[in-house]
Backbone as CSV, one residue per row, in Angstrom:
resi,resn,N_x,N_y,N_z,CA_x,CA_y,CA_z,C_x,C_y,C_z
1,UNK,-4.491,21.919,0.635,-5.645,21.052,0.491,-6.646,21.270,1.616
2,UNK,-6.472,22.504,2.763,-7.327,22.276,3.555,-8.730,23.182,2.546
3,UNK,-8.585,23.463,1.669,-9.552,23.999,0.765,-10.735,22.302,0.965
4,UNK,-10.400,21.173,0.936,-11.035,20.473,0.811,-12.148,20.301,2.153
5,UNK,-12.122,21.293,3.082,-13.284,21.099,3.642,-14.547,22.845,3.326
6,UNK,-13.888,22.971,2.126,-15.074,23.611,1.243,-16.713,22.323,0.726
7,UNK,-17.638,22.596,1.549,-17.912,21.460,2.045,-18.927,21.152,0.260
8,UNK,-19.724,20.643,-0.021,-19.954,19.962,-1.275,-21.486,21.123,-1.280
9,UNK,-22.091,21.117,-2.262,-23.541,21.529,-2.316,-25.021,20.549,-2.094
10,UNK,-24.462,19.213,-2.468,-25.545,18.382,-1.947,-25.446,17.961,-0.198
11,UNK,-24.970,19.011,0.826,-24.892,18.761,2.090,-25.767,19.803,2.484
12,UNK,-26.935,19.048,3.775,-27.737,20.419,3.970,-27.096,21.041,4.752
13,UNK,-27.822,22.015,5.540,-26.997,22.994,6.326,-27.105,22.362,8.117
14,UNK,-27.697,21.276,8.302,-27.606,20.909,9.158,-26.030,19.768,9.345
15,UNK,-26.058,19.217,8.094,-25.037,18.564,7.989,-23.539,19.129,7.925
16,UNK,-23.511,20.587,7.353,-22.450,21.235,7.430,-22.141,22.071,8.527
17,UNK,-23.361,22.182,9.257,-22.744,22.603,11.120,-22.321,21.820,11.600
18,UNK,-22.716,20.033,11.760,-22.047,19.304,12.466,-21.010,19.251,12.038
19,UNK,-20.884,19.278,10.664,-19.440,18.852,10.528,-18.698,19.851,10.513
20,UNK,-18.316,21.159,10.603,-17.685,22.326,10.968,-17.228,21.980,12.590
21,UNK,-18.025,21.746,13.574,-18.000,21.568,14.891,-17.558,19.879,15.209
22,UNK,-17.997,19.127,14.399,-17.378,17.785,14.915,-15.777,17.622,14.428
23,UNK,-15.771,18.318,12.845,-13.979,17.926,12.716,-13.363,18.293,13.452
24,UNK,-13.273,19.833,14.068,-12.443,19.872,14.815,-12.591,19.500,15.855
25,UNK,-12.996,18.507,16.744,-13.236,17.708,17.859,-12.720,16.736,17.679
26,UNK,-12.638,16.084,16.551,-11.862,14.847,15.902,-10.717,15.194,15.730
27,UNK,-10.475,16.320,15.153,-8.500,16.465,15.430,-7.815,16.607,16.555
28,UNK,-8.552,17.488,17.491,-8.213,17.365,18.745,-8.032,16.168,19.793
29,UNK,-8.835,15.407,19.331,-9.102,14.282,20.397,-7.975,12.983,19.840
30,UNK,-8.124,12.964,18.022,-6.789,12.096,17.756,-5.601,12.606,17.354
31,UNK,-5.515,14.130,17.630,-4.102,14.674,17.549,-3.670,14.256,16.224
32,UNK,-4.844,15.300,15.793,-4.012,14.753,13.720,-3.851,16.329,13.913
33,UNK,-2.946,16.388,13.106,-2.755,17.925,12.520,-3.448,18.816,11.531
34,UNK,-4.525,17.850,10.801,-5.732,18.614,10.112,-6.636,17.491,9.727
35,UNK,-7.840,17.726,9.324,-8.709,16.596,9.336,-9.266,17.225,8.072
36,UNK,-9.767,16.659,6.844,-10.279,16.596,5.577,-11.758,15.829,5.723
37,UNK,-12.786,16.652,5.113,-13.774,15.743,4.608,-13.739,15.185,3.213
38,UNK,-13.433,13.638,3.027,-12.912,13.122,2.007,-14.493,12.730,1.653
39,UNK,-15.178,12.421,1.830,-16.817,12.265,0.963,-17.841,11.610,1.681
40,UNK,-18.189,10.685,0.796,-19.482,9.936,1.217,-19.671,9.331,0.080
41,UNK,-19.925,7.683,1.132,-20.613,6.091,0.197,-21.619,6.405,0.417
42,UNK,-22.546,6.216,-0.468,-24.313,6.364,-0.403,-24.121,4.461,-0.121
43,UNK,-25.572,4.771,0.290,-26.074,3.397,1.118,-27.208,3.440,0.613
44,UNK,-28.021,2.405,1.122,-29.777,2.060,0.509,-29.846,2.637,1.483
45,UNK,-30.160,2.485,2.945,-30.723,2.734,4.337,-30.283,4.227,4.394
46,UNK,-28.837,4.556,4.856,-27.914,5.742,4.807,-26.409,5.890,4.489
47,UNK,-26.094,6.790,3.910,-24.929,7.078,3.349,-23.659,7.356,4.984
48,UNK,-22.369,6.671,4.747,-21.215,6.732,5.412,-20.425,8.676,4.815
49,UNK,-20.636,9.303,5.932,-19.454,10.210,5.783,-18.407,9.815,6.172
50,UNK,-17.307,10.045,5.237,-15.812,9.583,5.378,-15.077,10.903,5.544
51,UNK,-14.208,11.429,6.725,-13.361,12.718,7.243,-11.378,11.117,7.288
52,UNK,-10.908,12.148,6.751,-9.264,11.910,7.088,-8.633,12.378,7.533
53,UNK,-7.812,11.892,8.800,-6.974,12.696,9.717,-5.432,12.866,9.083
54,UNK,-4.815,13.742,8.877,-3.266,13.333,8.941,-2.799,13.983,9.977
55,UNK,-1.074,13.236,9.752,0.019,13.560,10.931,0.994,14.348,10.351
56,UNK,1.697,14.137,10.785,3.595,15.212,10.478,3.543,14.170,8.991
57,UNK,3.313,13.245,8.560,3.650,13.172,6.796,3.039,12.485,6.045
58,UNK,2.637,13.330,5.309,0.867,13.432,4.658,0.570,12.318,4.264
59,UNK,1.470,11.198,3.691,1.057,10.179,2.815,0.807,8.984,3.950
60,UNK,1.979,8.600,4.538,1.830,7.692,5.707,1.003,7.983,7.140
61,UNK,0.762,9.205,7.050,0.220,9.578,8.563,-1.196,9.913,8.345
62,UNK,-1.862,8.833,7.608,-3.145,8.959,7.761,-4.431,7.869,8.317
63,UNK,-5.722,8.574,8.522,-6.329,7.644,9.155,-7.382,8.347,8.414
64,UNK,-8.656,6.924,8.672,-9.460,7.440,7.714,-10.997,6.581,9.120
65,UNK,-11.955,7.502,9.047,-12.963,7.798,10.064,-14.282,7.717,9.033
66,UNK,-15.662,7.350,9.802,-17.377,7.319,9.146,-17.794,7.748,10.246
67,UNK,-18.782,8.024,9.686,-20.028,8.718,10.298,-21.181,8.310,9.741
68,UNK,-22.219,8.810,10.116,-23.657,8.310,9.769,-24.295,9.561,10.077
69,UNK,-24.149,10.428,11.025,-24.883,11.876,10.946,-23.893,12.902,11.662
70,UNK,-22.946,12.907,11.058,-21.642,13.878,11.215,-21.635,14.689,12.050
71,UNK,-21.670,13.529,13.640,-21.285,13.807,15.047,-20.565,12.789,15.444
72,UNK,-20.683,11.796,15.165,-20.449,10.695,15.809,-18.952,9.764,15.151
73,UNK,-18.207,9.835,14.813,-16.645,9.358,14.460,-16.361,7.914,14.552
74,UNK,-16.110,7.161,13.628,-15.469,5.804,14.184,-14.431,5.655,13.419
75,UNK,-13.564,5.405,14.185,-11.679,4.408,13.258,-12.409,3.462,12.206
76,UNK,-11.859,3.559,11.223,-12.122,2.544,9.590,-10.650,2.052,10.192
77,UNK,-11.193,0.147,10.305,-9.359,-0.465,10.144,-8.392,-0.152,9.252
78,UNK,-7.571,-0.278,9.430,-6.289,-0.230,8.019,-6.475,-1.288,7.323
79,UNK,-6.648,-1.126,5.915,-6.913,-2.130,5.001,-5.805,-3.341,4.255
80,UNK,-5.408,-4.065,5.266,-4.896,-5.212,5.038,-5.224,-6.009,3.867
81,UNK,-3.911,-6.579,3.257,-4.034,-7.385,2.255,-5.062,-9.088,2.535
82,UNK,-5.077,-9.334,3.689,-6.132,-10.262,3.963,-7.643,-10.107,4.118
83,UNK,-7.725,-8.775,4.594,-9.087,-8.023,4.382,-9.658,-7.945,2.883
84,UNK,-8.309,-7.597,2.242,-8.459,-7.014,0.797,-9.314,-8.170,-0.107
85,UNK,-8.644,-9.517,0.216,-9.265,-10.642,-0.509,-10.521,-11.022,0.317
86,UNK,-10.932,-10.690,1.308,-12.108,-11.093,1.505,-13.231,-10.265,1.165
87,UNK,-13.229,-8.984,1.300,-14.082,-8.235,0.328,-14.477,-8.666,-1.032
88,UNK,-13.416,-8.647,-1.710,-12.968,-9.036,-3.031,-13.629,-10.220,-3.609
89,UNK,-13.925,-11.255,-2.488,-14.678,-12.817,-2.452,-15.919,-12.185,-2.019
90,UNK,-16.364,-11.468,-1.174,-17.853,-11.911,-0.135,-18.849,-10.665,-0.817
91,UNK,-17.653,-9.583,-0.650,-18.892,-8.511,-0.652,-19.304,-7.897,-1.694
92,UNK,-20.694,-8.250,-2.467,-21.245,-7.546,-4.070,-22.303,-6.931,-3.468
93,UNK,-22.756,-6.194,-4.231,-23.795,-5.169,-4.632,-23.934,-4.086,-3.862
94,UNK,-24.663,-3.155,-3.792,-24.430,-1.715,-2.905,-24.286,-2.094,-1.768
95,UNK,-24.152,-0.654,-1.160,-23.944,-0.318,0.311,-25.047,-0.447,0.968
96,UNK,-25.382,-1.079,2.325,-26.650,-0.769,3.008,-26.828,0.143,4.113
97,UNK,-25.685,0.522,4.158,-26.056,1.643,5.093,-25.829,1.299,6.469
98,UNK,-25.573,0.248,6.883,-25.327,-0.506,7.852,-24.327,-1.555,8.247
99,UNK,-23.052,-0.706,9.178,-21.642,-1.056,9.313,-22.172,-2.068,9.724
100,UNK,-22.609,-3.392,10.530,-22.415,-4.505,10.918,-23.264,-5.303,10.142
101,UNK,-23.837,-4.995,8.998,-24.526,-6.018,7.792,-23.360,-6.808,7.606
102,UNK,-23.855,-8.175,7.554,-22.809,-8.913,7.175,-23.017,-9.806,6.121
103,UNK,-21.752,-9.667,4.716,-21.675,-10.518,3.488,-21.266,-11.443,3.862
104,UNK,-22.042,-12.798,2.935,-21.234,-14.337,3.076,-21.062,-14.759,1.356
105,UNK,-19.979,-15.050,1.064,-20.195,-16.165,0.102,-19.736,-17.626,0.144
106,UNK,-20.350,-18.242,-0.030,-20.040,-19.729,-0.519,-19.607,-20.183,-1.600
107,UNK,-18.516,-20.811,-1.334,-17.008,-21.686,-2.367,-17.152,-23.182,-1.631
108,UNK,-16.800,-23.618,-3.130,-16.403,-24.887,-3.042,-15.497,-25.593,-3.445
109,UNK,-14.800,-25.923,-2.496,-13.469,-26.460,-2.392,-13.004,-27.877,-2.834
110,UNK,-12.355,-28.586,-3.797,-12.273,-30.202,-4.143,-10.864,-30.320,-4.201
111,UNK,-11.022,-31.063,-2.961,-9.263,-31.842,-2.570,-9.688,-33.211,-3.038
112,UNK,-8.757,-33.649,-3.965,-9.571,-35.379,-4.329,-10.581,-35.420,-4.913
113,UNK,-11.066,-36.468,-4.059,-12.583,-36.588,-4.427,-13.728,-36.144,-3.441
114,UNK,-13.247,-35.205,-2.785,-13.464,-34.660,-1.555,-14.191,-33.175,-1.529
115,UNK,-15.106,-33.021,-1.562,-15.211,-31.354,-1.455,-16.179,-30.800,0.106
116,UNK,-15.462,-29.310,0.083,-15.474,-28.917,0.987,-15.845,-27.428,0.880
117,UNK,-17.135,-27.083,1.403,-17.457,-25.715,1.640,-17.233,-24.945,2.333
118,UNK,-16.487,-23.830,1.728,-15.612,-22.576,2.642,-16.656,-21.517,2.447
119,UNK,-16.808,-20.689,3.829,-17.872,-19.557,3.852,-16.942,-18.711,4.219
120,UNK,-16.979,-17.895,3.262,-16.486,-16.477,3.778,-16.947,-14.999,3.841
121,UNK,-16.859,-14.582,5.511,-17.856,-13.833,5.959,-17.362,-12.479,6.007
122,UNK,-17.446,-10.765,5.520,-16.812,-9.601,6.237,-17.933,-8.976,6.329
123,UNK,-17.867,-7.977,7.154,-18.985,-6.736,8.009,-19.245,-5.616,6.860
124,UNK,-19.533,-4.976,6.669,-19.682,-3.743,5.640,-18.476,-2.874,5.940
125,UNK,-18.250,-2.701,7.596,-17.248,-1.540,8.114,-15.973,-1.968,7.390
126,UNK,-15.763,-3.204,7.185,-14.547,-3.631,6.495,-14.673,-2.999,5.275
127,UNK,-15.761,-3.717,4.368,-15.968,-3.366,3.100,-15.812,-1.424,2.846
128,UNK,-16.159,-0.790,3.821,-16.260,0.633,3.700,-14.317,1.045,3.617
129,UNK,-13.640,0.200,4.645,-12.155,0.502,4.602,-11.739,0.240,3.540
130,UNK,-12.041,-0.934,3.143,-11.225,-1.826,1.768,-11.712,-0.834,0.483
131,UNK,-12.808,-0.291,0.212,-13.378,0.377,-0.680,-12.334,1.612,-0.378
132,UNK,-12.515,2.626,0.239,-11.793,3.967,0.721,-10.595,3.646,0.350
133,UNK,-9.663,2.733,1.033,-8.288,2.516,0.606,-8.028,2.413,-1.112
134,UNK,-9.085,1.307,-1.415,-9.028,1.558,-3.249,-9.231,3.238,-3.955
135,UNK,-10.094,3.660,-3.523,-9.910,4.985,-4.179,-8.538,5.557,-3.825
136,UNK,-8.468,6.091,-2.614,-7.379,6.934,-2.513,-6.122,6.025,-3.363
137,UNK,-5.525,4.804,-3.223,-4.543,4.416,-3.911,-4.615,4.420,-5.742
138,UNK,-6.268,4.405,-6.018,-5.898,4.588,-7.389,-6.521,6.061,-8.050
139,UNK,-7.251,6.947,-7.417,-7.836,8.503,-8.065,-7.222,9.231,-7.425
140,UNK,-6.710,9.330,-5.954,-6.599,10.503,-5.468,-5.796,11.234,-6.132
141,UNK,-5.432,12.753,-6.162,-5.235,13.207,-6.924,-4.053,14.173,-5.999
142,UNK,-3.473,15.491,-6.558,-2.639,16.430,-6.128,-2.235,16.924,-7.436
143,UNK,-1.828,18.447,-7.336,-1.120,18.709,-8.487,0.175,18.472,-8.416
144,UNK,1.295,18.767,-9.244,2.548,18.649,-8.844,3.358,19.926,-8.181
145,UNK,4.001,19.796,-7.553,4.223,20.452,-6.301,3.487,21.455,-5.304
146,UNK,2.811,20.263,-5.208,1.988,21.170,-3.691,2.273,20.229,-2.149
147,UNK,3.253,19.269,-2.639,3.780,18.438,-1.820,5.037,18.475,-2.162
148,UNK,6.081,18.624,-1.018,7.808,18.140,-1.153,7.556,17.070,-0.109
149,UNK,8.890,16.374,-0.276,9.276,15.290,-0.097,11.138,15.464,0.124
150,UNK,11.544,15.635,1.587,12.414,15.602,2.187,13.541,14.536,1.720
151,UNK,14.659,14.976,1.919,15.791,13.929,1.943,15.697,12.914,2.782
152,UNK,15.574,12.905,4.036,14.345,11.935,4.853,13.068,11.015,4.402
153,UNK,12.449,11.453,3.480,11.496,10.774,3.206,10.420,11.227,3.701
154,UNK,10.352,12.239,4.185,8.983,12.834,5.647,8.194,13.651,3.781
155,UNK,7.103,13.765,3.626,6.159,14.129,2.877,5.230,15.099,3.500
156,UNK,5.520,16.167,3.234,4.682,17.069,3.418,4.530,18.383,2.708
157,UNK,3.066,19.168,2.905,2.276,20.810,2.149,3.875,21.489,1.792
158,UNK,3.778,21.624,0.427,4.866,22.581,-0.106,4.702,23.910,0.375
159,UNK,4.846,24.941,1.573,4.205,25.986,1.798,4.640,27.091,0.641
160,UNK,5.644,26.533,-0.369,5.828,27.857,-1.190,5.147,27.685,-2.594
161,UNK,4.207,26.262,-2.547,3.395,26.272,-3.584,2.487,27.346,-3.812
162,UNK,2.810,27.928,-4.946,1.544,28.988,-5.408,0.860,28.843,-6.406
163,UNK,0.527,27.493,-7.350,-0.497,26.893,-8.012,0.265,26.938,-9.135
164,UNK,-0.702,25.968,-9.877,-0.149,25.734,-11.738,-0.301,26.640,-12.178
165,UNK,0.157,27.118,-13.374,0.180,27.810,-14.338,-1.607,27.634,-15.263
166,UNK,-2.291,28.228,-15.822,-3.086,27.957,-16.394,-3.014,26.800,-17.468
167,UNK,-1.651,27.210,-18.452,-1.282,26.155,-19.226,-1.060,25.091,-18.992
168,UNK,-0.398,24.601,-17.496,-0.302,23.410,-16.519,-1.540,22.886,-16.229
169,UNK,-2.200,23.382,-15.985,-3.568,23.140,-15.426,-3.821,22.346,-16.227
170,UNK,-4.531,22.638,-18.028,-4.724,21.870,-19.348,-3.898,20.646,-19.212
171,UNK,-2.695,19.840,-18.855,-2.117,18.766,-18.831,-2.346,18.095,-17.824
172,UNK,-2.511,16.655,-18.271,-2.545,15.801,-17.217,-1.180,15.665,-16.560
173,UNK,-0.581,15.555,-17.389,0.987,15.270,-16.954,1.262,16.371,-15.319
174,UNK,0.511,17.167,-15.118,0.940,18.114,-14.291,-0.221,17.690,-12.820
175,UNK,-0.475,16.784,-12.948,-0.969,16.156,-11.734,-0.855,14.660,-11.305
176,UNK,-0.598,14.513,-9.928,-0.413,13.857,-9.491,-0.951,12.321,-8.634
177,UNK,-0.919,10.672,-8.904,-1.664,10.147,-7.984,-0.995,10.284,-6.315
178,UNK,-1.608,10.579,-5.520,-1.487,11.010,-3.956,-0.991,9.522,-3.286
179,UNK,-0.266,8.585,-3.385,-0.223,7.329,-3.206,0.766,6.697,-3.567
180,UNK,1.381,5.779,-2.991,2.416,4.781,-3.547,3.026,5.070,-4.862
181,UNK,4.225,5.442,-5.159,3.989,5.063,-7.058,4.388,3.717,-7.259
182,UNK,3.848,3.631,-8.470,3.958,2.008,-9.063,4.700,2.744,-10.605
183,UNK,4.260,3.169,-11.579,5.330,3.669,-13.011,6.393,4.143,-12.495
184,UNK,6.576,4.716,-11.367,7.793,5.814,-10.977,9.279,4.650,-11.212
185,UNK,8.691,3.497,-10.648,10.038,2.757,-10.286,9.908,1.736,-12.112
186,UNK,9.509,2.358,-12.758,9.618,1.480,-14.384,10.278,2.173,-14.968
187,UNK,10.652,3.676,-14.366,10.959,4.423,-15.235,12.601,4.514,-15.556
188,UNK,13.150,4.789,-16.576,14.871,4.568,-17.001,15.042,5.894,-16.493
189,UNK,16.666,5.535,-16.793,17.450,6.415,-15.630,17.349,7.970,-16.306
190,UNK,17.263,7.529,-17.804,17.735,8.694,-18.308,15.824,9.478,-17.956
191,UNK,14.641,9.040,-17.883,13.936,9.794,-17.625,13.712,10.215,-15.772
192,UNK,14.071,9.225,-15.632,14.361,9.601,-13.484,15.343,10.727,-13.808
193,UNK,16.518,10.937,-14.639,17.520,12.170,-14.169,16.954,13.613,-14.382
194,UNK,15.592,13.553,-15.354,15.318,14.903,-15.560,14.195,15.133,-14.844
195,UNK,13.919,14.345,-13.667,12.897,14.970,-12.862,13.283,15.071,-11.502
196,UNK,12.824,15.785,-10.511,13.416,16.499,-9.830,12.943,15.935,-8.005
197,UNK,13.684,14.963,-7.757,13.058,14.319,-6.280,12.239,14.549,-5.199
198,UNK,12.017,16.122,-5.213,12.130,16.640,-3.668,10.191,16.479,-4.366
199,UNK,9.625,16.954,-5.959,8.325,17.265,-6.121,8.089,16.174,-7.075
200,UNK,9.241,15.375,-7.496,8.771,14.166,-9.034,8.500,12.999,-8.112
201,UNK,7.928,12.568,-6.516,7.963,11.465,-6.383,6.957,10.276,-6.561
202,UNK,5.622,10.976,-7.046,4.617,10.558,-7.439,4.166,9.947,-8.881
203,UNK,3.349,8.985,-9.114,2.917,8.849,-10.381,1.926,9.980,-11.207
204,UNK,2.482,10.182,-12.340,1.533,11.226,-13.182,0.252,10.520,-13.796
205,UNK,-0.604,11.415,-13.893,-2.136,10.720,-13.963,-2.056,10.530,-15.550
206,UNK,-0.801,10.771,-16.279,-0.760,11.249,-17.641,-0.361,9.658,-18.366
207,UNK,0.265,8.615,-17.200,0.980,7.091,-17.630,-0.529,6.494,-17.064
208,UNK,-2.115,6.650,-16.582,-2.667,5.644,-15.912,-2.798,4.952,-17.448
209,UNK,-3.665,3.465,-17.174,-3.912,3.027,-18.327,-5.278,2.392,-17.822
210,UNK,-6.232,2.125,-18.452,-6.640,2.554,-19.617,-6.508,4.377,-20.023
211,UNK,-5.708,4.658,-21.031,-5.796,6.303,-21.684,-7.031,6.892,-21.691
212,UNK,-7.786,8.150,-21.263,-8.696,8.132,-21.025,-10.058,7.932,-19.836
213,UNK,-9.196,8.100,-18.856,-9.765,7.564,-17.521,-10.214,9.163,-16.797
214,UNK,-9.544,9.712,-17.326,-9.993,11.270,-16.555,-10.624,12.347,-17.589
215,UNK,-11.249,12.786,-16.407,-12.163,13.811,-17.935,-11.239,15.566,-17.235
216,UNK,-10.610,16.176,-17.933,-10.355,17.615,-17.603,-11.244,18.585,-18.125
217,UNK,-11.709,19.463,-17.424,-12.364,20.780,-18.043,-11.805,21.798,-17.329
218,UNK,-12.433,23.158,-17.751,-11.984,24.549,-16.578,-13.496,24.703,-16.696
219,UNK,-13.887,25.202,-15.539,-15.041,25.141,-15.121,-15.335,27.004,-14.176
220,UNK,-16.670,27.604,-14.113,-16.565,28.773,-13.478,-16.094,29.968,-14.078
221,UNK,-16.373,30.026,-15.545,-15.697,31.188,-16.708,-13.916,30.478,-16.389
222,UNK,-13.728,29.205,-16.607,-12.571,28.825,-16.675,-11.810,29.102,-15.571
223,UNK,-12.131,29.580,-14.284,-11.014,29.496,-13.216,-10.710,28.765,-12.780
224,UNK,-11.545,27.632,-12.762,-11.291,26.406,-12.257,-11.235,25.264,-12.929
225,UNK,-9.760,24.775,-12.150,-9.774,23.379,-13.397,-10.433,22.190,-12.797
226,UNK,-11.453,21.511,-13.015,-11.910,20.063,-12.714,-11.521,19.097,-13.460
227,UNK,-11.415,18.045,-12.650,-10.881,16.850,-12.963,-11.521,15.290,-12.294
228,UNK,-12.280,14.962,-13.396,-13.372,13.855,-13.042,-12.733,12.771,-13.311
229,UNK,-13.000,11.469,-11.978,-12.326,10.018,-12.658,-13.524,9.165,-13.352
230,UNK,-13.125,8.708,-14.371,-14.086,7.360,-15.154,-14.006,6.276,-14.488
231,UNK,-13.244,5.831,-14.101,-12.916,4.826,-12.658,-13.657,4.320,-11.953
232,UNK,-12.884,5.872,-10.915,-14.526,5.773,-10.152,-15.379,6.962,-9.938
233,UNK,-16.591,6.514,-10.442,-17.447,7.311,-10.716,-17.595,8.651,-9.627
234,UNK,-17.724,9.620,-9.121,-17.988,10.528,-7.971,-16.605,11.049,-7.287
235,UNK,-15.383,10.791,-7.560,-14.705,11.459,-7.733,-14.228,13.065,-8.226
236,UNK,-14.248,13.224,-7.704,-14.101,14.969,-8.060,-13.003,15.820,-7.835
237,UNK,-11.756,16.338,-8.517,-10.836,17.299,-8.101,-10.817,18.524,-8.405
238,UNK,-10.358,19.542,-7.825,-10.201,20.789,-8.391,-8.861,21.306,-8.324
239,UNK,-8.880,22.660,-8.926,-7.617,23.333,-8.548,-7.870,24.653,-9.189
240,UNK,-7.490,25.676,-8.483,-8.005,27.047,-8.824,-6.257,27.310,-9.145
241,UNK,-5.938,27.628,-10.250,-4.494,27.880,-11.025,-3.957,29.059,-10.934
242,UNK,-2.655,29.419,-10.311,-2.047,30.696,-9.867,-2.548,30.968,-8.169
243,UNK,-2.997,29.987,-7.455,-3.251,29.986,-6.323,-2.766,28.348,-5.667
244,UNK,-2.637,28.386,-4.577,-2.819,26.904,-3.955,-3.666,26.266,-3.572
245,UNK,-5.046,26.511,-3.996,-6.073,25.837,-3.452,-6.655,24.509,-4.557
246,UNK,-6.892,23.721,-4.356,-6.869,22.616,-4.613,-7.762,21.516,-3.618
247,UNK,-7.976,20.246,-4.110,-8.991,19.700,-3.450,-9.498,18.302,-3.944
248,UNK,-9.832,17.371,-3.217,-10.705,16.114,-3.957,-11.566,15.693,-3.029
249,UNK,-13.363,15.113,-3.835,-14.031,14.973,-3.004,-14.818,13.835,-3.228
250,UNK,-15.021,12.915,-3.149,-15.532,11.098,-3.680,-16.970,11.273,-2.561
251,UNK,-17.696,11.052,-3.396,-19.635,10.801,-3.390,-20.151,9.903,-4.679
252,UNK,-20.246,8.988,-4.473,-20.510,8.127,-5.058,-20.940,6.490,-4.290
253,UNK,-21.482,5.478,-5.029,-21.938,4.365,-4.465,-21.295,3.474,-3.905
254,UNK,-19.365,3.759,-4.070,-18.451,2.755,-3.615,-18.151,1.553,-5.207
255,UNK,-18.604,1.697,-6.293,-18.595,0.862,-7.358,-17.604,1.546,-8.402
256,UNK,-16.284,0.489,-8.273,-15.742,0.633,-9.539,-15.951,0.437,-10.560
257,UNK,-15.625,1.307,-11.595,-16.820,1.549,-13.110,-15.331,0.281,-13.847
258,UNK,-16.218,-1.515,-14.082,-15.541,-2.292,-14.574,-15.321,-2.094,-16.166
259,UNK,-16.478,-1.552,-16.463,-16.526,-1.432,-17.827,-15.994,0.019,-18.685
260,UNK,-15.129,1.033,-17.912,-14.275,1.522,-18.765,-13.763,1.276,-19.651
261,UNK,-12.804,-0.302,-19.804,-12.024,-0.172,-20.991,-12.706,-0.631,-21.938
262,UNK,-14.152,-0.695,-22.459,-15.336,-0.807,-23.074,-15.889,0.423,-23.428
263,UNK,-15.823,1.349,-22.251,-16.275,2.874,-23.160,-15.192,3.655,-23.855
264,UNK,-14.382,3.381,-24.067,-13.150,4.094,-24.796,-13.037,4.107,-26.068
């Protein structure tokens, strides 16, 4: 996946020197073992570049960093389930471009005959974590085995991955969400026995629901397979098949598309 700092075409060339020269300053300085440019929230004012650091195991050992003119680095908190609901309450409509804008909404509270107005306030920088964490837990992507997964539990680059098959490529079933599974643990024994631990530990993009959430094509006289989410919109994966290169890249407004199970 370090294919993923194949940097995008809507980046000018000023933006892709800094960021050639700032990632690796950022790995060095937080001692990640490779750093990814994972995308960019557009903003009204200016758009957040988002870079991800990982450690020794890919899934848990990550951190996720913004920018504003891809020199300058800041830690995104870890997105806590108390964070999670306050976004969720305060913060609507686009991005402004500006980490310390701050959302309020007003609730009203009736104990009795009693009511009581609760304001609840978060920063954008929150909203930028809480957003980031939602994608990666529900689009990110991988094919299947380009990651093992140790008897230990340690997760990490399959180095003897040498890409899907072309015919693999065409199935969803043959890619992976990069994240927690949630179907994995629904699944009966008799379908857990025919898959294989060390590369089956992920959810297949082939059980999401609503059916229909990903668009596949081969793209480039077909060498390349793309893989777009309906989700969320600006999502982007690739995978060049019979090779290991592979990749995902999110540019978009930060807005989950609510009305999918309406376009289906």
């Amino acid at each position: 996946m370090d294919s993923q700092l194949l940097y995008p075409s809507d980046l000018n060339d000023e933006q892709r020197a800094a960021l050639q020269t700032s990632l690796v300053i950022l790995q060095k300085n937080y001692k990640f073992q490779r750093v990814l440019l994972w995308g960019k929230v557009l903003g009204l004012k200016a758009d957040y570049f988002i870079a991800q650091g990982r450690g020794e195991d890919e899934m848990k050992d990550r951190k996720n960093l913004y920018s504003l003119n891809c020199v300058d680095w800041f830690l995104l908190p870890p997105a806590t389930a108390p964070l999670i609901d306050q976004v969720s309450s305060a913060a609507k409509g686009r991005f402004t471009g500006d980490p310390s804008h701050v959302y309020e909404h007003r609730d009203i509270h009736r104990r009795g005959d009693e009511e009581e107005e609760v304001v609840t306030k978060v920063n954008e920088e929150i909203r930028l974590a809480v957003t980031v964490h939602h994608i990666e837990e529900e689009v990110s992507v991988v094919p299947r085995g380009a990651f093992v997964k140790s008897p230990h539990g340690l997760v990490q680059i399959n180095r003897s991955f040498c890409g899907l098959s072309y015919s693999e490529s065409g199935k969803l079933d043959s890619f992976l969400h990069f994240s927690e599974p949630k179907n994995l643990k629904k699944k009966s024994l008799l379908e857990t026995s025919q898959l294989n631990p060390a590369i089956d530990f992920l959810d297949v993009l082939s059980d999401d629901v609503p059916k229909g959430s990903w668009s596949l094509q081969f793209e480039c006289g077909s060498k390349v397979c793309v893989l777009r989410s309906l989700l969320w919109l600006g999502l982007t994966f690739y995978h060049v098949p019979m090779t290991p290169q592979h990749g995902y890249i999110y540019i978009g407004d930060g807005a989950k598309n609510l009305d999918l199970a309406f376009m289906l």
